[in-house]
C-alpha positions, -999 to +999 in steps of 0.1 A: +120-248-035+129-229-063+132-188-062+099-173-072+097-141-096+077-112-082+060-101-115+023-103-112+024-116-074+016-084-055-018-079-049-028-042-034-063-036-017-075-001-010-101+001+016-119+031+025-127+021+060-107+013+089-108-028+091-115-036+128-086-060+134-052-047+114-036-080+127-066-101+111-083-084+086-115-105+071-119-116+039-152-096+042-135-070+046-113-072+018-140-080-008-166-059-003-176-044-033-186-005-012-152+002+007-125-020-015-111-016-043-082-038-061-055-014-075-032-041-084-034-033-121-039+000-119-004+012-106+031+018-115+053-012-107+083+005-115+082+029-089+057+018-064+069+015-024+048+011+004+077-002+025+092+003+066+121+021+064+151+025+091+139+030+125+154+062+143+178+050+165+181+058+203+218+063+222+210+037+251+242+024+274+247+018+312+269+042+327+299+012+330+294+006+287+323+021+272+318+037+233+284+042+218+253+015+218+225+019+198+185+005+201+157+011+175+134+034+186+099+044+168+090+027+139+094+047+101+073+043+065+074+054+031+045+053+008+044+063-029+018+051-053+015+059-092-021+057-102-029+052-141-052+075-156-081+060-180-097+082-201-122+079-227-121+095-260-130+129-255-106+130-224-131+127-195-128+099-169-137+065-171-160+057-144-152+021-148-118+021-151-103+053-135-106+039-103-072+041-090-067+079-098-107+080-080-091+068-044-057+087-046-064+120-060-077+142-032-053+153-010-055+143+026-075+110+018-076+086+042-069+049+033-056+013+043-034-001+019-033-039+019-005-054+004-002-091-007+030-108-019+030-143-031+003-158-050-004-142-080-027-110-080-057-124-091-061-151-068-088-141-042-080-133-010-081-160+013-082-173+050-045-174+061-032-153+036-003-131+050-005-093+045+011-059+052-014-027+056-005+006+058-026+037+071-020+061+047-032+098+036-026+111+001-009+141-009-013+161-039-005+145-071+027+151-087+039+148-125+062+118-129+098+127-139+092+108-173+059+124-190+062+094-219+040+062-221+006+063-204-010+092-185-004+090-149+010+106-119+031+105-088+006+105-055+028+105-022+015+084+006+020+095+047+019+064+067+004+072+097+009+035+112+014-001+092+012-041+102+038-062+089+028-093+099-011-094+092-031-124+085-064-127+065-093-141+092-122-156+075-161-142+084-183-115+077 
C-alpha cells in the first residue's frame, strides 16, 4: 500500500462529558449534537499537538546487575490547541461559527479530546474506527508568536489522563 498524506485526515471531537467507556467510545457519543462538537476545521494545523510524550523513567536493577537499567514509569502528555476566532462584521462572535474558541476559552475547562487519524475528516465516525482521547483542562489563552493571518490564539491543554488505543463501539 502506498504512503498516505496526513492533510485533511485528522478528525478532532470535543465532548463536554466524560464518555462512559474511554476504550470504546460510542458513536452516540460522538455525534451528539448537545455535548460534541467537531473542531477539525476550526484549529491550527501548524501547531496543533495532543500527543504522549517520554515517560519518566525509573532506575530499576537487581543487586548482581552491574551499570545502570532503566524501566518506564508513569505515563506523560502534551496538549496544545489553536482555536480560530470567527467574527462577524462589527467584531462580535459568531454564534455559529466561533465554536472552537466557545469550548477552549475558559480556563480550567474540562474536556475529552477525540482524535481520529486516517480517513478523511469528514467521514462520520464509525463502528471500528480507532481513536486516541485525551482528558484535558484548558488554560488561559495565549497570543500566538506570529499575530499575521487570521485571528486566533494559543490555548494550552493539561492532560489529566489519555487512551491510545481506543475503538469506536456502535449504540446509543
Amino acid at each position: 500500500m502506498p504512503k498516505t498524506l496526513a492533510d485533511g485526515r485528522i478528525k478532532l471531537t470535543a465532548l463536554t462529558v466524560k464518555p462512559a467507556d474511554l476504550k470504546a467510545i460510542k458513536t452516540s457519543e460522538l455525534t451528539d449534537p448537545d455535548t460534541a462538537t467537531d473542531l477539525s476545521c476550526r484549529v491550527l494545523k501548524s501547531d496543533f499537538r495532543l500527543s504522549p510524550t517520554a515517560s519518566d523513567t525509573v532506575a530499576d536493577q537487581e543487586l548482581c546487575q552491574e551499570g545502570n537499567a532503566t524501566t518506564w514509569g508513569a505515563s506523560n502528555f502534551e496538549g496544545s490547541a489553536t482555536p480560530f476566532r470567527y467574527l462577524d462584521g462589527t467584531g462580535k462572535a459568531d454564534p455559529d461559527n466561533d465554536v472552537a474558541w466557545d469550548l477552549l476559552k475558559e480556563k480550567g475547562t474540562e474536556l475529552w479530546l477525540v482524535k481520529r487519524v486516517g480517513p478523511k475528516y469528514d467521514v462520520a465516525w464509525a463502528t471500528g474506527d480507532t481513536y486516541e482521547v485525551y482528558h484535558v483542562i484548558t488554560d488561559n489563552p495565549q497570543d500566538p508568536s506570529d499575530m499575521t493571518g487570521y485571528i486566533k490564539k494559543v490555548v494550552p491543554l493539561g492532560v489529566q489522563d489519555a487512551e491510545l488505543n481506543g475503538v469506536v463501539a456502535a449504540g446509543a
